[in-house]
C-alpha positions in Angstrom: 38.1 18.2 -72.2 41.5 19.6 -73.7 41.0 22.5 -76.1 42.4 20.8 -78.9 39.9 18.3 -78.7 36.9 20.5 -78.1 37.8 22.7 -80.7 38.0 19.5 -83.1 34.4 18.3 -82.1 33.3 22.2 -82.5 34.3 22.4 -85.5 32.9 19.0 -87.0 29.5 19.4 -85.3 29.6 23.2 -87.3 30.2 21.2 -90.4 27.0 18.7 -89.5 24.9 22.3 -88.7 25.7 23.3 -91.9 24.4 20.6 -94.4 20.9 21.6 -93.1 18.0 21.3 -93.6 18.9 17.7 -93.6 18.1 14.7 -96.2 15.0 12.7 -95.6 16.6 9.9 -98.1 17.3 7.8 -95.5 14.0 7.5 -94.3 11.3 5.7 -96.2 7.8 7.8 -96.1 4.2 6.6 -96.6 2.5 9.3 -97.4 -1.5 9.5 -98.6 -4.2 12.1 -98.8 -6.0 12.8 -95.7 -3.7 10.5 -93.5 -0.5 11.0 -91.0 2.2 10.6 -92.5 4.5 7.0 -91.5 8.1 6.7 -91.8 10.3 3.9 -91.3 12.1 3.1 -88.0 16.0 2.7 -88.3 16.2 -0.9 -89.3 13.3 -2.2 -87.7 11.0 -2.6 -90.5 8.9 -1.1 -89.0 6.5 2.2 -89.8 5.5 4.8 -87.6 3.5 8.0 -87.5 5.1 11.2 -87.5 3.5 12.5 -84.5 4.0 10.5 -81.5 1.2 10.2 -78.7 3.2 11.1 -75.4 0.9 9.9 -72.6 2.3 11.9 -69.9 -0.8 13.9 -71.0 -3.3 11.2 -69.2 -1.9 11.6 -66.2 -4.7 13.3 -64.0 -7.0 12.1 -66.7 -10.8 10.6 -66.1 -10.8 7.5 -67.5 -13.7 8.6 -69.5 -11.1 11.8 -70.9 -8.2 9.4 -71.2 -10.3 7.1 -73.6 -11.3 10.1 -75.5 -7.9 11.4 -76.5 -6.1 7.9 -77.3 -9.1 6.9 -79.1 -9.4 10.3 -81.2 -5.3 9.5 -81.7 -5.4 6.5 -83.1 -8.3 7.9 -85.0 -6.5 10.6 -86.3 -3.6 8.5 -87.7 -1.3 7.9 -84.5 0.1 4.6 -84.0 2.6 4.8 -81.9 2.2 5.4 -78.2 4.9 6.1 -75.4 4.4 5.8 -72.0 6.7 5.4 -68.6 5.7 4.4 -65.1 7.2 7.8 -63.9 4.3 9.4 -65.5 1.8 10.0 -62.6 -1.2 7.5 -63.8 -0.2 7.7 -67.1 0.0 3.5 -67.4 -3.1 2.7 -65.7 -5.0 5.2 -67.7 -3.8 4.3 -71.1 -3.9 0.5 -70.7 -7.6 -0.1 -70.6 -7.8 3.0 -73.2 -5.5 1.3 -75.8 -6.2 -2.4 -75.1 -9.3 -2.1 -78.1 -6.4 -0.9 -80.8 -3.4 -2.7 -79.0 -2.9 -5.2 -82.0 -2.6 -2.1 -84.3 -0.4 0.3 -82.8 3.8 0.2 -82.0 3.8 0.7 -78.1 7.1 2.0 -76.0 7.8 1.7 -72.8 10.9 3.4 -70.3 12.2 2.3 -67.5 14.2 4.8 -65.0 15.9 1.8 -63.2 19.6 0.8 -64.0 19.9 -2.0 -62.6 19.5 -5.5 -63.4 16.4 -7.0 -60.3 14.3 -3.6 -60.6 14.5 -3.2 -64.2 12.9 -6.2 -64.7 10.3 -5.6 -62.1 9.3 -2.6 -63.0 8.9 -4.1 -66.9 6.4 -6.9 -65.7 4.6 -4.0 -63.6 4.6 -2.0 -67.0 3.3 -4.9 -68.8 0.6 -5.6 -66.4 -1.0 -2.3 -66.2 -0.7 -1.6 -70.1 -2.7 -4.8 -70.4 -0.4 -6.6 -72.6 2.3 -9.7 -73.0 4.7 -7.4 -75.1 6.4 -4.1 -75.4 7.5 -3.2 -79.0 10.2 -0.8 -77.8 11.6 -0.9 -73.9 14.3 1.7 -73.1 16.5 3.4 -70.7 14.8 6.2 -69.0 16.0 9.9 -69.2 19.8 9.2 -69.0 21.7 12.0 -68.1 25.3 11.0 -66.2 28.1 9.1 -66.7 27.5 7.3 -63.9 24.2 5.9 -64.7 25.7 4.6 -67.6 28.2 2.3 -66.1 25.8 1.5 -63.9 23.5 0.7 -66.7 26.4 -1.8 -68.4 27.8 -2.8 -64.8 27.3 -6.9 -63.8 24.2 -6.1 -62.3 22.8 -3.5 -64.5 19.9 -3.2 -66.8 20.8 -4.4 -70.1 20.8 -7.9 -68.6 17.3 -7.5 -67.8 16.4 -5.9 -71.6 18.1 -8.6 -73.2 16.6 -11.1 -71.0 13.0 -9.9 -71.7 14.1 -9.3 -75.5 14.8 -13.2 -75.3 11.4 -14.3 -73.5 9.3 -12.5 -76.0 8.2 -9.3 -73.5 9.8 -6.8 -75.8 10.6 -6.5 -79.3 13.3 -3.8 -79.7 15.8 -2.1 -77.1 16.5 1.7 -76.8 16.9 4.4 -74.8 15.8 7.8 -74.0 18.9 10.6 -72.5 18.7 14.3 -72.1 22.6 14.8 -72.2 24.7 14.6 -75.5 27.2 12.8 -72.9 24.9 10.0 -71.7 23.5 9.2 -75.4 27.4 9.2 -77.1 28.0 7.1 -74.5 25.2 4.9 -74.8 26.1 4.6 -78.1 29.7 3.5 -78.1 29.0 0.7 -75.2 25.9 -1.3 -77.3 23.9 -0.9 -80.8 20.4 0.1 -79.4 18.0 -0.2 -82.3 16.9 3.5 -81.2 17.4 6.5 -79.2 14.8 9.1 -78.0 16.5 12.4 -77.5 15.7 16.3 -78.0 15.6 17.8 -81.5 14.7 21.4 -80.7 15.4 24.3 -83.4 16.6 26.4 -79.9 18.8 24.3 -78.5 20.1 22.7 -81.7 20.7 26.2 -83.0 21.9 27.7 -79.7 22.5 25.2 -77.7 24.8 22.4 -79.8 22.6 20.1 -78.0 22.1 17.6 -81.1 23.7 17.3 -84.1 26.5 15.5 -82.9 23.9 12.8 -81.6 21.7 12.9 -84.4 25.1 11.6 -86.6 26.0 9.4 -84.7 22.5 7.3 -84.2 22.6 7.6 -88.1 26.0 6.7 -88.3 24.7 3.3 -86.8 21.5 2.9 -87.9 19.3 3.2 -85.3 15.5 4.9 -85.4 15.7 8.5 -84.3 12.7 9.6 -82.1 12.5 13.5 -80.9 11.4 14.7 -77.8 10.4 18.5 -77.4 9.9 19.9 -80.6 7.3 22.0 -79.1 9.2 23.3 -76.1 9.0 27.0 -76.3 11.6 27.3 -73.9 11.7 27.2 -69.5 8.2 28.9 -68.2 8.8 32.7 -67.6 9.3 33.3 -63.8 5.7 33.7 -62.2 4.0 32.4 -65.3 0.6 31.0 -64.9 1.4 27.0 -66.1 -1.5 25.7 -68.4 -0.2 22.7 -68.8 0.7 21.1 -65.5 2.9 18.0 -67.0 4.9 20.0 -68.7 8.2 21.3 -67.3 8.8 23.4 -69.7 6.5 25.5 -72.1 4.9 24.1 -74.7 3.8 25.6 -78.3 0.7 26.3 -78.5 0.5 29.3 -81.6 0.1 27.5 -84.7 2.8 29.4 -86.6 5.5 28.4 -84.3 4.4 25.2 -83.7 4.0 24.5 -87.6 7.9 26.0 -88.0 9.3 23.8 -84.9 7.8 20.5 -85.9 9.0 21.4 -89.7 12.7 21.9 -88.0 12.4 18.8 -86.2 11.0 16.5 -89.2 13.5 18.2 -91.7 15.5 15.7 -89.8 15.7 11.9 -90.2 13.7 11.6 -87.5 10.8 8.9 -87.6 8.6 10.6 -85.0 8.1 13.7 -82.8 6.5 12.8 -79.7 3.9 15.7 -78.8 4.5 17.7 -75.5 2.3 16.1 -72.2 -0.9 18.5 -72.7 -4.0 17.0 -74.7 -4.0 20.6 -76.8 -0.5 20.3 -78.0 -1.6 17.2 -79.5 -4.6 18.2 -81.2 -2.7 20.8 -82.7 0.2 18.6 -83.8 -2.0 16.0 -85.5 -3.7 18.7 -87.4 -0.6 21.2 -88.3 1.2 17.7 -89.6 -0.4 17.3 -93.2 1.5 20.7 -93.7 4.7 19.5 -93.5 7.4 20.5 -95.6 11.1 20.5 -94.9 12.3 23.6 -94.2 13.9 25.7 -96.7 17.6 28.0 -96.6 15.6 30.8 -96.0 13.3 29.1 -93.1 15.9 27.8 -91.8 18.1 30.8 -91.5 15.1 32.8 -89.3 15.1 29.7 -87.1 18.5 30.2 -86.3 18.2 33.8 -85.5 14.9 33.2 -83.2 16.7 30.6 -81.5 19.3 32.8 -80.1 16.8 35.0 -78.6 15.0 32.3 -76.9 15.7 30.4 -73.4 17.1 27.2 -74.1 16.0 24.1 -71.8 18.7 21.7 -72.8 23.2 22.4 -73.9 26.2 20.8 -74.4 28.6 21.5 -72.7 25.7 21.1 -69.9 28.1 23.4 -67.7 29.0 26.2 -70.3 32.5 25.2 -70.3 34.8 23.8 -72.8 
Protein backbone atom coordinates (compact mmCIF):
# COMPACT_ATOMS: atom_id res chain seq x y z
CA UNK A 1 0.00 0.00 0.00
CA UNK A 2 1.57 3.59 -0.94
CA UNK A 3 1.97 5.86 2.11
CA UNK A 4 -0.19 8.34 0.76
CA UNK A 5 -2.89 6.10 0.79
CA UNK A 6 -2.34 4.45 4.16
CA UNK A 7 -1.90 7.49 5.77
CA UNK A 8 -5.49 8.59 4.16
CA UNK A 9 -7.24 5.39 5.55
CA UNK A 10 -5.28 6.13 9.02
CA UNK A 11 -6.42 8.98 9.31
CA UNK A 12 -10.29 8.47 8.42
CA UNK A 13 -10.45 5.27 10.51
CA UNK A 14 -8.92 7.80 13.56
CA UNK A 15 -11.83 9.98 12.73
CA UNK A 16 -14.50 6.76 12.97
CA UNK A 17 -12.47 5.80 16.56
CA UNK A 18 -13.29 9.08 17.63
CA UNK A 19 -17.17 9.46 17.47
CA UNK A 20 -17.24 6.65 20.15
CA UNK A 21 -19.02 5.23 22.03
CA UNK A 22 -21.06 4.84 18.97
CA UNK A 23 -24.94 5.56 18.28
CA UNK A 24 -27.38 2.73 18.83
CA UNK A 25 -30.09 4.82 16.61
CA UNK A 26 -29.65 2.72 13.94
CA UNK A 27 -30.60 -0.22 15.64
CA UNK A 28 -34.16 -0.85 16.78
CA UNK A 29 -34.16 -2.44 20.55
CA UNK A 30 -36.85 -4.58 22.36
CA UNK A 31 -36.16 -4.24 25.60
CA UNK A 32 -38.50 -5.63 28.80
CA UNK A 33 -38.01 -6.35 32.42
CA UNK A 34 -36.48 -9.61 33.17
CA UNK A 35 -35.82 -10.49 29.44
CA UNK A 36 -32.66 -10.41 26.89
CA UNK A 37 -32.59 -7.73 25.23
CA UNK A 38 -33.53 -8.14 20.97
CA UNK A 39 -32.36 -5.87 18.39
CA UNK A 40 -33.03 -5.65 14.91
CA UNK A 41 -30.88 -7.35 12.10
CA UNK A 42 -29.59 -4.93 9.33
CA UNK A 43 -32.60 -4.99 7.03
CA UNK A 44 -33.79 -8.19 7.65
CA UNK A 45 -36.72 -7.60 9.78
CA UNK A 46 -35.75 -9.58 11.73
CA UNK A 47 -34.98 -9.49 15.77
CA UNK A 48 -32.34 -11.03 17.59
CA UNK A 49 -30.96 -11.50 21.12
CA UNK A 50 -27.99 -9.74 22.20
CA UNK A 51 -26.13 -12.60 23.20
CA UNK A 52 -25.56 -15.10 20.64
CA UNK A 53 -25.33 -18.98 21.50
CA UNK A 54 -21.92 -20.08 19.80
CA UNK A 55 -22.16 -23.89 19.76
CA UNK A 56 -18.62 -24.58 19.38
CA UNK A 57 -19.25 -25.04 23.15
CA UNK A 58 -21.14 -28.66 22.48
CA UNK A 59 -18.48 -29.96 20.87
CA UNK A 60 -17.33 -32.86 23.32
CA UNK A 61 -20.64 -32.53 24.90
CA UNK A 62 -22.97 -35.60 26.25
CA UNK A 63 -25.96 -35.38 24.58
CA UNK A 64 -27.58 -35.27 27.83
CA UNK A 65 -25.10 -31.80 28.70
CA UNK A 66 -25.66 -30.42 25.17
CA UNK A 67 -29.55 -30.55 25.77
CA UNK A 68 -28.98 -28.83 29.00
CA UNK A 69 -27.15 -25.71 27.86
CA UNK A 70 -29.30 -25.00 24.49
CA UNK A 71 -32.35 -25.64 26.41
CA UNK A 72 -31.37 -23.31 29.53
CA UNK A 73 -30.42 -20.72 26.32
CA UNK A 74 -33.25 -20.51 24.80
CA UNK A 75 -34.73 -20.43 28.30
CA UNK A 76 -32.78 -17.69 29.27
CA UNK A 77 -33.80 -15.39 26.31
CA UNK A 78 -31.34 -16.67 23.36
CA UNK A 79 -32.75 -17.03 20.04
CA UNK A 80 -30.28 -17.11 17.90
CA UNK A 81 -27.92 -20.00 17.49
CA UNK A 82 -24.66 -20.37 15.29
CA UNK A 83 -23.08 -23.34 14.46
CA UNK A 84 -20.41 -24.70 11.57
CA UNK A 85 -19.54 -28.21 10.59
CA UNK A 86 -15.81 -27.31 11.48
CA UNK A 87 -16.91 -27.42 15.08
CA UNK A 88 -15.92 -30.94 16.27
CA UNK A 89 -19.64 -32.44 16.98
CA UNK A 90 -20.91 -29.32 17.38
CA UNK A 91 -23.99 -30.09 14.50
CA UNK A 92 -24.91 -33.44 15.60
CA UNK A 93 -25.08 -32.35 19.16
CA UNK A 94 -27.22 -29.31 18.73
CA UNK A 95 -29.59 -30.64 16.08
CA UNK A 96 -31.55 -33.07 18.15
CA UNK A 97 -31.10 -30.39 21.16
CA UNK A 98 -32.72 -27.51 19.28
CA UNK A 99 -35.20 -29.46 17.04
CA UNK A 100 -38.01 -28.91 20.19
CA UNK A 101 -37.49 -24.85 19.85
CA UNK A 102 -36.40 -24.88 16.06
CA UNK A 103 -39.65 -23.00 14.88
CA UNK A 104 -38.70 -20.23 17.49
CA UNK A 105 -35.19 -19.42 17.13
CA UNK A 106 -33.00 -17.58 13.98
CA UNK A 107 -30.41 -20.46 13.21
CA UNK A 108 -26.86 -19.71 11.19
CA UNK A 109 -24.93 -21.79 9.61
CA UNK A 110 -20.94 -21.47 7.89
CA UNK A 111 -19.52 -23.05 5.48
CA UNK A 112 -15.49 -23.19 5.09
CA UNK A 113 -15.80 -24.29 1.35
CA UNK A 114 -15.39 -21.75 -1.59
CA UNK A 115 -16.35 -23.37 -4.11
CA UNK A 116 -19.39 -23.95 -5.97
CA UNK A 117 -19.96 -28.51 -5.74
CA UNK A 118 -18.74 -28.62 -1.96
CA UNK A 119 -20.38 -25.65 -0.78
CA UNK A 120 -23.51 -27.02 -1.58
CA UNK A 121 -22.67 -30.44 -0.12
CA UNK A 122 -21.57 -29.57 2.81
CA UNK A 123 -25.02 -27.18 3.21
CA UNK A 124 -27.34 -30.29 2.70
CA UNK A 125 -24.88 -32.22 5.22
CA UNK A 126 -25.50 -29.12 7.55
CA UNK A 127 -29.14 -29.30 7.03
CA UNK A 128 -29.36 -32.91 7.72
CA UNK A 129 -27.70 -33.10 10.93
CA UNK A 130 -29.35 -29.82 12.37
CA UNK A 131 -32.56 -31.59 11.58
CA UNK A 132 -34.10 -29.00 9.54
CA UNK A 133 -35.33 -27.91 5.73
CA UNK A 134 -33.86 -24.32 6.20
CA UNK A 135 -31.00 -22.20 7.45
CA UNK A 136 -32.05 -18.54 8.35
CA UNK A 137 -28.45 -17.22 7.77
CA UNK A 138 -25.69 -19.37 5.61
CA UNK A 139 -22.29 -17.68 5.25
CA UNK A 140 -18.73 -17.84 4.25
CA UNK A 141 -16.54 -19.33 6.79
CA UNK A 142 -13.62 -17.51 8.52
CA UNK A 143 -12.34 -15.65 5.39
CA UNK A 144 -9.05 -14.44 5.72
CA UNK A 145 -7.08 -14.04 2.08
CA UNK A 146 -7.42 -12.46 -0.93
CA UNK A 147 -7.28 -15.45 -2.59
CA UNK A 148 -10.23 -17.18 -1.05
CA UNK A 149 -12.10 -14.42 -2.08
CA UNK A 150 -11.75 -14.65 -5.72
CA UNK A 151 -12.04 -17.98 -5.37
CA UNK A 152 -15.23 -17.46 -3.51
CA UNK A 153 -16.64 -15.08 -6.64
CA UNK A 154 -14.69 -17.24 -9.39
CA UNK A 155 -17.18 -19.45 -12.06
CA UNK A 156 -17.10 -22.11 -9.85
CA UNK A 157 -17.18 -20.60 -6.48
CA UNK A 158 -19.54 -20.51 -3.69
CA UNK A 159 -21.91 -17.76 -4.07
CA UNK A 160 -23.39 -19.83 -6.92
CA UNK A 161 -24.27 -22.44 -4.49
CA UNK A 162 -25.74 -19.69 -1.73
CA UNK A 163 -27.76 -18.15 -4.13
CA UNK A 164 -28.90 -21.37 -5.54
CA UNK A 165 -30.01 -22.65 -2.04
CA UNK A 166 -31.35 -18.92 -1.24
CA UNK A 167 -33.61 -19.66 -4.39
CA UNK A 168 -34.79 -23.41 -3.43
CA UNK A 169 -35.93 -22.23 -0.05
CA UNK A 170 -32.72 -23.91 2.11
CA UNK A 171 -31.63 -20.55 3.40
CA UNK A 172 -33.13 -17.41 4.11
CA UNK A 173 -30.36 -14.76 4.23
CA UNK A 174 -26.53 -14.82 2.91
CA UNK A 175 -23.46 -13.61 4.84
CA UNK A 176 -20.28 -14.14 5.80
CA UNK A 177 -17.91 -14.54 8.70
CA UNK A 178 -13.76 -13.15 7.92
CA UNK A 179 -11.05 -12.52 10.51
CA UNK A 180 -9.13 -10.00 8.18
CA UNK A 181 -10.23 -6.37 7.65
CA UNK A 182 -8.90 -7.35 3.95
CA UNK A 183 -11.09 -10.38 3.33
CA UNK A 184 -14.41 -8.58 4.73
CA UNK A 185 -13.72 -4.99 2.66
CA UNK A 186 -13.34 -7.10 0.05
CA UNK A 187 -16.24 -9.14 0.55
CA UNK A 188 -17.99 -6.11 0.73
CA UNK A 189 -17.23 -4.31 -2.45
CA UNK A 190 -17.78 -7.74 -4.73
CA UNK A 191 -21.70 -8.46 -3.35
CA UNK A 192 -24.33 -6.85 -0.75
CA UNK A 193 -24.35 -9.78 1.89
CA UNK A 194 -27.27 -9.09 4.21
CA UNK A 195 -24.54 -9.57 7.18
CA UNK A 196 -21.11 -9.92 8.21
CA UNK A 197 -19.77 -11.79 11.32
CA UNK A 198 -16.49 -10.24 12.34
CA UNK A 199 -14.39 -9.34 15.67
CA UNK A 200 -15.47 -6.30 17.69
CA UNK A 201 -12.95 -6.51 20.55
CA UNK A 202 -12.11 -3.29 22.80
CA UNK A 203 -8.15 -4.69 22.39
CA UNK A 204 -7.84 -5.00 19.02
CA UNK A 205 -10.25 -2.22 18.06
CA UNK A 206 -8.24 0.05 20.35
CA UNK A 207 -4.81 -1.36 19.57
CA UNK A 208 -5.09 -3.21 16.94
CA UNK A 209 -7.30 -0.92 14.07
CA UNK A 210 -8.80 -4.23 13.54
CA UNK A 211 -12.54 -2.84 13.11
CA UNK A 212 -13.75 0.28 12.63
CA UNK A 213 -13.10 0.54 9.17
CA UNK A 214 -15.38 -2.65 8.75
CA UNK A 215 -17.88 -1.76 11.13
CA UNK A 216 -18.59 1.54 8.61
CA UNK A 217 -18.58 0.00 5.96
CA UNK A 218 -21.28 -2.92 6.76
CA UNK A 219 -23.26 0.18 8.06
CA UNK A 220 -22.52 2.09 5.16
CA UNK A 221 -24.52 -0.72 3.37
CA UNK A 222 -26.86 -1.89 5.54
CA UNK A 223 -26.12 -5.07 6.56
CA UNK A 224 -26.65 -6.79 10.32
CA UNK A 225 -23.48 -6.58 12.24
CA UNK A 226 -22.72 -9.71 14.37
CA UNK A 227 -19.41 -9.78 16.70
CA UNK A 228 -17.24 -12.44 17.43
CA UNK A 229 -14.85 -12.33 20.51
CA UNK A 230 -15.94 -9.84 22.71
CA UNK A 231 -14.75 -11.90 25.50
CA UNK A 232 -11.36 -12.77 24.24
CA UNK A 233 -9.03 -11.75 26.87
CA UNK A 234 -6.21 -11.94 24.59
CA UNK A 235 -3.77 -15.29 23.21
CA UNK A 236 -3.35 -17.87 26.27
CA UNK A 237 -0.07 -17.02 28.23
CA UNK A 238 2.74 -19.41 27.21
CA UNK A 239 2.42 -22.70 29.50
CA UNK A 240 -1.04 -21.68 30.71
CA UNK A 241 -3.33 -24.35 31.89
CA UNK A 242 -6.32 -24.04 29.00
CA UNK A 243 -9.88 -24.38 30.79
CA UNK A 244 -11.57 -24.01 28.01
CA UNK A 245 -10.42 -26.47 25.29
CA UNK A 246 -12.45 -24.88 22.21
CA UNK A 247 -11.20 -21.81 22.76
CA UNK A 248 -7.99 -20.58 20.91
CA UNK A 249 -7.68 -17.87 22.64
CA UNK A 250 -8.63 -16.88 26.32
CA UNK A 251 -11.81 -16.19 27.28
CA UNK A 252 -13.32 -13.71 30.02
CA UNK A 253 -14.33 -15.14 32.67
CA UNK A 254 -14.19 -12.19 35.74
CA UNK A 255 -17.31 -10.56 35.74
CA UNK A 256 -15.98 -6.96 35.77
CA UNK A 257 -14.14 -7.37 32.61
CA UNK A 258 -16.46 -9.38 30.97
CA UNK A 259 -19.44 -6.80 31.90
CA UNK A 260 -16.91 -3.78 30.34
CA UNK A 261 -16.05 -5.86 27.03
CA UNK A 262 -19.55 -6.88 26.16
CA UNK A 263 -20.59 -3.05 27.09
CA UNK A 264 -17.61 -2.02 24.38
CA UNK A 265 -18.86 -4.39 21.90
CA UNK A 266 -22.78 -3.48 22.23
CA UNK A 267 -21.93 0.27 22.43
CA UNK A 268 -21.72 -0.66 18.78
CA UNK A 269 -24.48 -1.20 16.29
CA UNK A 270 -24.00 -4.48 16.57
CA UNK A 271 -27.17 -6.84 16.80
CA UNK A 272 -25.45 -9.74 18.69
CA UNK A 273 -22.24 -10.84 20.42
CA UNK A 274 -21.76 -14.39 19.97
CA UNK A 275 -20.43 -15.84 23.45
CA UNK A 276 -16.89 -17.49 23.41
CA UNK A 277 -17.04 -21.77 22.88
CA UNK A 278 -17.05 -22.59 26.84
CA UNK A 279 -20.66 -23.33 28.48
CA UNK A 280 -19.34 -20.84 31.51
CA UNK A 281 -18.74 -17.86 29.28
CA UNK A 282 -22.19 -18.13 28.39
CA UNK A 283 -23.83 -18.39 31.61
CA UNK A 284 -22.04 -15.42 32.53
CA UNK A 285 -22.91 -13.47 29.41
CA UNK A 286 -26.68 -14.19 29.65
CA UNK A 287 -26.61 -12.99 33.16
CA UNK A 288 -24.08 -9.85 32.97
CA UNK A 289 -26.43 -8.71 29.79
CA UNK A 290 -29.57 -7.04 31.69
CA UNK A 291 -26.63 -4.62 32.89
CA UNK A 292 -25.88 -3.19 29.77
CA UNK A 293 -25.32 0.26 29.24
CA UNK A 294 -23.27 1.86 26.57
CA UNK A 295 -20.16 2.91 27.62
CA UNK A 296 -19.52 6.35 28.70
CA UNK A 297 -16.24 9.04 27.71
CA UNK A 298 -14.84 8.09 30.76
CA UNK A 299 -15.36 4.15 30.33
CA UNK A 300 -14.35 4.30 27.31
CA UNK A 301 -11.10 6.21 27.74
CA UNK A 302 -9.82 3.32 30.45
CA UNK A 303 -10.71 0.79 27.74
CA UNK A 304 -8.34 2.29 25.55
CA UNK A 305 -5.56 2.45 27.93
CA UNK A 306 -6.14 -1.40 29.10
CA UNK A 307 -6.06 -2.28 25.60
CA UNK A 308 -2.66 -1.25 24.96
CA UNK A 309 -1.33 -3.33 27.69
CA UNK A 310 -3.03 -6.41 26.57
CA UNK A 311 -2.04 -9.17 23.76
CA UNK A 312 -4.06 -8.61 20.91
CA UNK A 313 -5.33 -11.79 18.90
CA UNK A 314 -6.39 -10.08 15.69
CA UNK A 315 -4.53 -6.42 13.45
CA UNK A 316 -4.63 -4.63 10.52
CA UNK A 317 -2.17 -4.31 8.80
CA UNK A 318 -2.02 -8.33 9.69
CA UNK A 319 1.83 -7.90 8.98
CA UNK A 320 2.62 -4.69 11.02
CA UNK A 321 3.51 -2.91 7.93
CA UNK A 322 2.05 0.02 6.17
Amino acid sequence: MKRRAFLKGAASTAAMMAYFPSTLSAIERETAPGRLERRSLGRTGVKLSMIGFGSFMLNGMTIESAERVVRDAFEGGINYFDVAPSYGNAEERLGPALEPFRKDVFLACKTTQRRKTEAAAELDRSLKQMRTDHFDLYQLHAVTELGDVETIFGDDGAIHAFEAARKAGKVRFLGFSAHSVEAAMALMARYDFDTILFPVNYATWNAGNFGPQVLARAQEKGMGILALKAMAKGPWPKDAKRFASNCWYEPMLDPAEALLALRFTLSHPVTAAVSPAHEPCLRLALKLASQFTPLTLAETELLKKKAMQTGLIFKYPRDGSA
